[in-house]
C-alpha positions as a Markdown table, in Angstrom:
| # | Residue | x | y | z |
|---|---|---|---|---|
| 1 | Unk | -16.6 | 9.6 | -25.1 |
| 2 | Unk | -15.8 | 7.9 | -21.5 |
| 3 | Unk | -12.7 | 5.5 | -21.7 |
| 4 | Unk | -12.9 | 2.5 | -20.6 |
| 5 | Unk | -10.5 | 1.1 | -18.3 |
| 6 | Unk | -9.6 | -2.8 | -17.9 |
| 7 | Unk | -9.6 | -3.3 | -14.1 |
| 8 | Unk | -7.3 | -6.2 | -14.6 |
| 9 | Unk | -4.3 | -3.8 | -15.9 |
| 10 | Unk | -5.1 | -1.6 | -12.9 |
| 11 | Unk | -2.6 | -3.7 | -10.6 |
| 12 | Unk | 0.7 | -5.5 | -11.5 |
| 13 | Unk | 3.6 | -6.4 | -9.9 |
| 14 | Unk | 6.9 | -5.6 | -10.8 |
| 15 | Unk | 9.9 | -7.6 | -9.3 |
| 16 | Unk | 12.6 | -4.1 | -9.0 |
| 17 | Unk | 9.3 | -2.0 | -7.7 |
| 18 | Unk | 8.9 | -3.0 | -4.1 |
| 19 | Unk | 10.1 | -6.0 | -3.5 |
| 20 | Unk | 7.6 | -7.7 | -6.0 |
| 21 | Unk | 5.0 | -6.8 | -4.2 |
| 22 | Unk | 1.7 | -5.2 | -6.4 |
| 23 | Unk | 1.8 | -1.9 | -7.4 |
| 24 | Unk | -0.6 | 0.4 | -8.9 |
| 25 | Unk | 0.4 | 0.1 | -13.0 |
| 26 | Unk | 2.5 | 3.3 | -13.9 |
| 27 | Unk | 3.1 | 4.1 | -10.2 |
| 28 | Unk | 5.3 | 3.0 | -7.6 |
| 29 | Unk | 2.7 | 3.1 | -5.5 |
| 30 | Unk | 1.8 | -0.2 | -3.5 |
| 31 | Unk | -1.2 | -1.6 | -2.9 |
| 32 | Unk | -0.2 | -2.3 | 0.5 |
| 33 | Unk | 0.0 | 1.4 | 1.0 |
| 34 | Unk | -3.6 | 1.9 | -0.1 |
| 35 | Unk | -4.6 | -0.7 | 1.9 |
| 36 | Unk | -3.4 | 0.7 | 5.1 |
| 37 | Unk | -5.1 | 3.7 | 4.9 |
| 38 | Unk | -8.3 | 1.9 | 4.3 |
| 39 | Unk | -8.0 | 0.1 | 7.1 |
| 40 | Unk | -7.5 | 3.3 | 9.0 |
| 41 | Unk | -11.1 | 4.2 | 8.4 |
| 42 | Unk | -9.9 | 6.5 | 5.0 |
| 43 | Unk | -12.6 | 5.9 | 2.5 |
| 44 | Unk | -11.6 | 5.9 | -1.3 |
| 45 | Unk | -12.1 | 9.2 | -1.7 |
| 46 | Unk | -10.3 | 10.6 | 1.3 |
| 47 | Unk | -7.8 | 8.5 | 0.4 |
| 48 | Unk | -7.9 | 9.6 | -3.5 |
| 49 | Unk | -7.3 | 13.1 | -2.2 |
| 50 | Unk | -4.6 | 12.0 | 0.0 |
| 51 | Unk | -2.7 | 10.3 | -2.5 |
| 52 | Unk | -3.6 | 13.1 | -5.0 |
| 53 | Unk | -1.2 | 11.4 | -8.0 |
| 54 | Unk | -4.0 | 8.6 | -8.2 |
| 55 | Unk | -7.4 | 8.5 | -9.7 |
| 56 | Unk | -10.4 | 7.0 | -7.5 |
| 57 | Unk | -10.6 | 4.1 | -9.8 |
| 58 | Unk | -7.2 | 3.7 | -9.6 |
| 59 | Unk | -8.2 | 4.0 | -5.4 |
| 60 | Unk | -11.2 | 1.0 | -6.1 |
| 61 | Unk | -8.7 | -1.1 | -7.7 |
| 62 | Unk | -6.4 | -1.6 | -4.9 |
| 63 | Unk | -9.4 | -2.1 | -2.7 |
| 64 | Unk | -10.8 | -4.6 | -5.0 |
| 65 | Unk | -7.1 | -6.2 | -4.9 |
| 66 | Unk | -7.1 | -6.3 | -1.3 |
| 67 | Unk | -10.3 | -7.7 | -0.6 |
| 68 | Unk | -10.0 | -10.4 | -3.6 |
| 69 | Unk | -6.1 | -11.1 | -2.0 |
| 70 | Unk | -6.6 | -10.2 | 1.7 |
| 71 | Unk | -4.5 | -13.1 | 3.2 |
| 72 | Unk | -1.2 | -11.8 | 1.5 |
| 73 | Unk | -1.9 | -8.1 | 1.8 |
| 74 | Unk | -2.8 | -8.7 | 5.8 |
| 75 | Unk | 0.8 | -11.0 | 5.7 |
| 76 | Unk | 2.5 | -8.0 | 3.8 |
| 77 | Unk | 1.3 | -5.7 | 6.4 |
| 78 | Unk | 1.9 | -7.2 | 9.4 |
| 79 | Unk | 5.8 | -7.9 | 8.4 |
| 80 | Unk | 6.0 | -4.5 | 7.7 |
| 81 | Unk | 4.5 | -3.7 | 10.9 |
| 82 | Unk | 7.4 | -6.0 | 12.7 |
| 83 | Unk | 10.0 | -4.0 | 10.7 |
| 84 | Unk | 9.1 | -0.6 | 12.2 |
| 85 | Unk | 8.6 | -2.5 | 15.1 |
| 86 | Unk | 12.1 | -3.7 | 15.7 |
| 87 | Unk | 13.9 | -0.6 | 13.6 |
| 88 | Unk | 11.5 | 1.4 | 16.6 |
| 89 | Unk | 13.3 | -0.8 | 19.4 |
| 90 | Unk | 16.9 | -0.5 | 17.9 |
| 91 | Unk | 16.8 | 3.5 | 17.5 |
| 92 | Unk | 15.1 | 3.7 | 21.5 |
| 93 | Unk | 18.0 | 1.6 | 22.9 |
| 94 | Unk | 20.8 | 3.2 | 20.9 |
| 95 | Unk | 19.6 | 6.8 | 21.9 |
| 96 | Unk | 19.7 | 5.4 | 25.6 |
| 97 | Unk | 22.9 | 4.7 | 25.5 |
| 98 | Unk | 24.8 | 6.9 | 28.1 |
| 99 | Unk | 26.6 | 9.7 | 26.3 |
């Protein structure tokens, strides 16, 4: 007999896990993450495969979240973007430095 999973205790979001931001439940894996690949061109099951600790609806789930939430996942994504960003900068112009 199939169990049946409640989609709405597929996500949560956990203050100490990642900054608050939502997580996959039992995982520390953040949507965000999921998200990124997606919009990479990674379907869910590439990205299931990828991720091999996650199940596809596990995969859906995020994708649902992200679509349903886009605004703060697009937000969450782009500051992490200007993190590597500046981190990027700062290690070029240290390793510049004459020696």
């Amino acid at each position: 007999m199939a169990t049946i999973a409640d989609i709405g205790k597929l996500i949560t979001t956990n203050s100490p896990l990642r900054g608050g931001r939502p997580i996959i439940a039992g995982t520390g894996t953040s949507v965000r993450r999921v998200a990124a690949l997606y919009k990479q061109g990674y379907n869910a099951e590439e990205i299931a495969r990828r991720l091999n600790h996650l199940t596809i609806v596990q995969i859906y789930a995020c994708i649902t979240y992200y679509y349903a939430n886009r605004e703060e996942i697009e937000q969450d994504l782009a500051e992490e973007q200007q993190a590597y960003e500046r981190l990027a900068t700062l290690h070029y112009h240290q390793n510049q430095r004459p020696q």
